[in-house]
C-alpha positions in Angstrom: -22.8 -22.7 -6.5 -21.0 -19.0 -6.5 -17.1 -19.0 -6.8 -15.4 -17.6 -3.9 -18.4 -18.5 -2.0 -18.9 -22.2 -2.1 -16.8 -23.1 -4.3 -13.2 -21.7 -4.8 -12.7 -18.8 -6.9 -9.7 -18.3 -9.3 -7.6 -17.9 -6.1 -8.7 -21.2 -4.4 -10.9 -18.7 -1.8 -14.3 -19.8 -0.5 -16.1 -18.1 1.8 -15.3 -14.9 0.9 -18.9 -13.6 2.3 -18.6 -14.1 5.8 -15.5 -12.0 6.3 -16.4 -9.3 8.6 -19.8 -10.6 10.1 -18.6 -11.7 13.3 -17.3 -8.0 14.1 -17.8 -7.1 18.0 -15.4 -4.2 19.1 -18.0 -1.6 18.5 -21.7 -2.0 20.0 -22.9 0.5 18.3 -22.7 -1.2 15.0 -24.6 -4.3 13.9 -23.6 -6.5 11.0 -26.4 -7.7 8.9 -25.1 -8.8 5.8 -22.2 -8.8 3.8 -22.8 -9.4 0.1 -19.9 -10.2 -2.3 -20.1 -7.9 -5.8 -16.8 -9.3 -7.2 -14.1 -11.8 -6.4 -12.2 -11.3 -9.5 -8.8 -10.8 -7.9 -9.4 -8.8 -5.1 -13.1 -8.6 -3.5 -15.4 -6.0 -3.4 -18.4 -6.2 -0.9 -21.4 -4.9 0.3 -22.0 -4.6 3.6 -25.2 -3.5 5.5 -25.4 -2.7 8.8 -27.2 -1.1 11.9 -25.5 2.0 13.3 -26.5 3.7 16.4 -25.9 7.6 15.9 -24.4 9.7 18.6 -27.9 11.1 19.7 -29.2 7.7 20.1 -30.9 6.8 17.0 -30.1 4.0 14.8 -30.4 3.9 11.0 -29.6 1.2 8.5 -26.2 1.8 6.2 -24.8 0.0 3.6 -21.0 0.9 2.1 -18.5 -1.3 -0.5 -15.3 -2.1 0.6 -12.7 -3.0 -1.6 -10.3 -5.8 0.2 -7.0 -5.9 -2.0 -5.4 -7.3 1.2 -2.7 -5.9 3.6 0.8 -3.8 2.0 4.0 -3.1 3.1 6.4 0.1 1.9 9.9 1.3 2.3 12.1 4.2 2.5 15.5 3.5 1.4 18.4 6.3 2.2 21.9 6.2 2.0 23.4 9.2 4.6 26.6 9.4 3.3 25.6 10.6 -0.1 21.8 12.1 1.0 20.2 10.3 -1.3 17.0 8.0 -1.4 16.3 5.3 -3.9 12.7 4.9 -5.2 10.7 4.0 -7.9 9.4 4.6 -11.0 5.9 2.5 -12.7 2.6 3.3 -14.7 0.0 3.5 -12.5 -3.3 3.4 -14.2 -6.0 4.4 -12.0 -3.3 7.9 -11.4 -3.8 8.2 -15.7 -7.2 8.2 -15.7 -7.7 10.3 -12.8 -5.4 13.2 -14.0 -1.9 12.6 -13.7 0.1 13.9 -17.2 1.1 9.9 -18.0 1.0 8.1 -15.4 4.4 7.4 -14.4 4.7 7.5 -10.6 7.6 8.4 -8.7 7.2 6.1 -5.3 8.9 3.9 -2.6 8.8 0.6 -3.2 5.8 -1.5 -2.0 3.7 -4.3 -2.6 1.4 -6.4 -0.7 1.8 -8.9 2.3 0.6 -11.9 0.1 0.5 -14.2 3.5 4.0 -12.8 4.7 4.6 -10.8 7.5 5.6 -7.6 7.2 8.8 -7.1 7.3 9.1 -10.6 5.3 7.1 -8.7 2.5 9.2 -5.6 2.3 12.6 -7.4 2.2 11.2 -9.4 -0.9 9.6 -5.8 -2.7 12.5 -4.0 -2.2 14.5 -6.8 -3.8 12.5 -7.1 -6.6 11.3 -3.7 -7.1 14.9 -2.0 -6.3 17.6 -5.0 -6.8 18.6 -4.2 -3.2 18.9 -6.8 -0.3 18.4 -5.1 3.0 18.6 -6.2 6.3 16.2 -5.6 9.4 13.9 -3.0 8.3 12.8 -0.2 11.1 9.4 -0.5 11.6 7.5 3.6 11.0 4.2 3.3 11.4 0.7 1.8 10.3 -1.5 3.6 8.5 -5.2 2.8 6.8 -4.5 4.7 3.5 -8.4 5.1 2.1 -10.1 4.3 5.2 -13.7 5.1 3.6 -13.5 2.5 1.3 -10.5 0.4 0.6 -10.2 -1.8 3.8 -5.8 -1.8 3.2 -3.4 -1.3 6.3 0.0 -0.2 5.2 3.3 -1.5 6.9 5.4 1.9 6.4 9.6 0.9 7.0 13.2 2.3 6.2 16.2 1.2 5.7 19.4 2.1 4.3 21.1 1.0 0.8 24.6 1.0 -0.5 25.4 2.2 -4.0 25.5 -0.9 -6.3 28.2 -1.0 -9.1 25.2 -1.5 -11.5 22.2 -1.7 -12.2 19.5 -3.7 -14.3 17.4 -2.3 -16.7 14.5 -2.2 -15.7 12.9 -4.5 -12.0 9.6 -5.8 -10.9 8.2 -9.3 -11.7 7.5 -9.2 -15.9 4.8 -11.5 -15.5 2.4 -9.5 -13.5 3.2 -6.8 -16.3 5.9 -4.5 -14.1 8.0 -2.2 -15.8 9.9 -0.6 -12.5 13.2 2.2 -13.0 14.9 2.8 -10.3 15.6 7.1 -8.9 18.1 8.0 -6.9 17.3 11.1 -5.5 19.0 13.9 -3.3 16.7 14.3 -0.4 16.4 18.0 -0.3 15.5 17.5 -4.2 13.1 14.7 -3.3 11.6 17.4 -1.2 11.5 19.5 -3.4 9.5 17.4 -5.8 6.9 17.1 -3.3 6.4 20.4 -3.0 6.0 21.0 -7.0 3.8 17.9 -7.7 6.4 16.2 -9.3 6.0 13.4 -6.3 2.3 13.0 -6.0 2.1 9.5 -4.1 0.5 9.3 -0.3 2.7 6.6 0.9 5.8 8.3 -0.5 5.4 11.8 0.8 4.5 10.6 4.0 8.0 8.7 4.2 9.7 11.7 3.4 8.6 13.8 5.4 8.6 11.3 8.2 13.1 11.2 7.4 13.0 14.9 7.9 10.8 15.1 11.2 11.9 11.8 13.0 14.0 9.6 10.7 18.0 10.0 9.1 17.8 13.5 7.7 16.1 15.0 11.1 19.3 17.0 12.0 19.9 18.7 8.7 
C-alpha cells in the first residue's frame, strides 16, 4: 500500500498516479506511464511517453513534472496617487539560486486551493495585503515554467484605497509567512525592474502589462 496512491497521503489524496494518463488532445503523443516520485505536499512525477517527431519518427521520452496546483496573482494600483501595493517575503529557492537575501519584492499571490480564481485572489490579497477588493479584472493566463512545473497562473488587477493603517506584518503565521507590504510609485516600480531590484516573473509581467494595456497606459 503506497500513500497518495492507495491509500491517502498526508493530504487525504489517492490516486495521485493516474493523473494525466487519459490525455487525448494531441495524437502524436502516447501516455505510457506515469510514476509518482513524491507526494509530500505537492507531487512530483514521472511520466513516459511515445512522441511522434515532426519527420515522422517516434521515440520514447520520459520528463518530471512538478504539480503544486493552479495560482492566482494580482496587481493592485491606486490612480489617484500612482502608486501600486505589493509585497515583500523570503523566498527560498530565489536564496539559493542567487538572489543577495532572498527578500522578494512581488504581487500578491497564492494558490487556487479548490477555489476559483477570482475567489482565490480576493482571499490572497486580503491576507497578503489587508485589502478587501471587489470584482477583480481578469489579465490573462499564463503557464509560468512550462518545461516542468505543470502551474497555470490566474494574472488580475484591481484597485486599492489608502488605509489609515497598517498591520505589521500579513500572511497566514502558521504556514511560516512573514509578508510587508510596498507601496510603490509606478514609474519607480518601473524603475526597479529595470535595475534588478524587482526580479519576480509574475510581477514584471503585471507591470508592464499597466503600462501597455492596463491604468497607467496613457501616461
Amino acid at each position: 500500500m503506497t500513500a497518495g496512491l492507495d491509500t491517502p497521503d498526508r493530504r487525504g489524496r489517492t490516486g495521485l498516479d493516474r493523473h494525466g494518463r487519459d490525455l487525448t488532445g494531441n495524437p502524436r503523443v502516447r501516455i505510457e506511464d506515469v510514476e509518482v516520485l513524491s507526494c509530500d505536499w505537492y507531487v512530483l512525477r514521472r511520466t513516459t511517453f511515445d512522441y511522434q517527431h515532426s519527420d515522422g519518427h517516434w521515440s520514447r521520452e520520459q520528463r518530471e513534472t512538478y504539480d503544486r496546483g493552479d495560482g492566482a496573482t494580482i496587481l493592485l494600483y491606486n490612480t489617484d496617487r500612482r502608486t501600486v501595493l505589493l509585497t515583500r517575503q523570503f523566498r527560498l529557492p530565489a536564496y539559493v539560486n542567487g538572489h543577495p537575501d532572498g527578500m522578494l519584492i512581488e504581487t500578491a499571490a497564492g494558490l487556487l486551493d479548490g477555489d476559483s480564481p477570482e475567489e482565490a485572489i480576493r482571499r490572497e490579497a486580503a491576507e497578503e495585503t489587508g485589502h478587501t477588493i471587489g470584482a477583480p479584472e481578469r489579465v490573462f493566463e499564463v503557464y509560468m515554467s512550462p518545461g516542468s512545473v505543470t502551474e497555470r497562473l490566474h494574472f488580475f488587477a484591481a484597485p486599492y484605497r489608502p488605509q489609515a493603517s497598517a498591520a505589521d506584518g500579513y500572511g497566514i503565521a502558521a504556514e511560516g509567512e512573514d509578508i510587508a507590504t510596498v507601496e510603490l510609485p509606478f514609474a519607480e516600480a518601473l524603475a526597479m525592474v529595470r535595475t534588478g531590484a524587482i526580479a519576480d516573473a509574475k510581477t514584471i509581467m503585471l507591470l508592464q502589462w499597466a503600462a501597455l494595456d492596463g491604468p497607467y497606459r496613457h501616461s
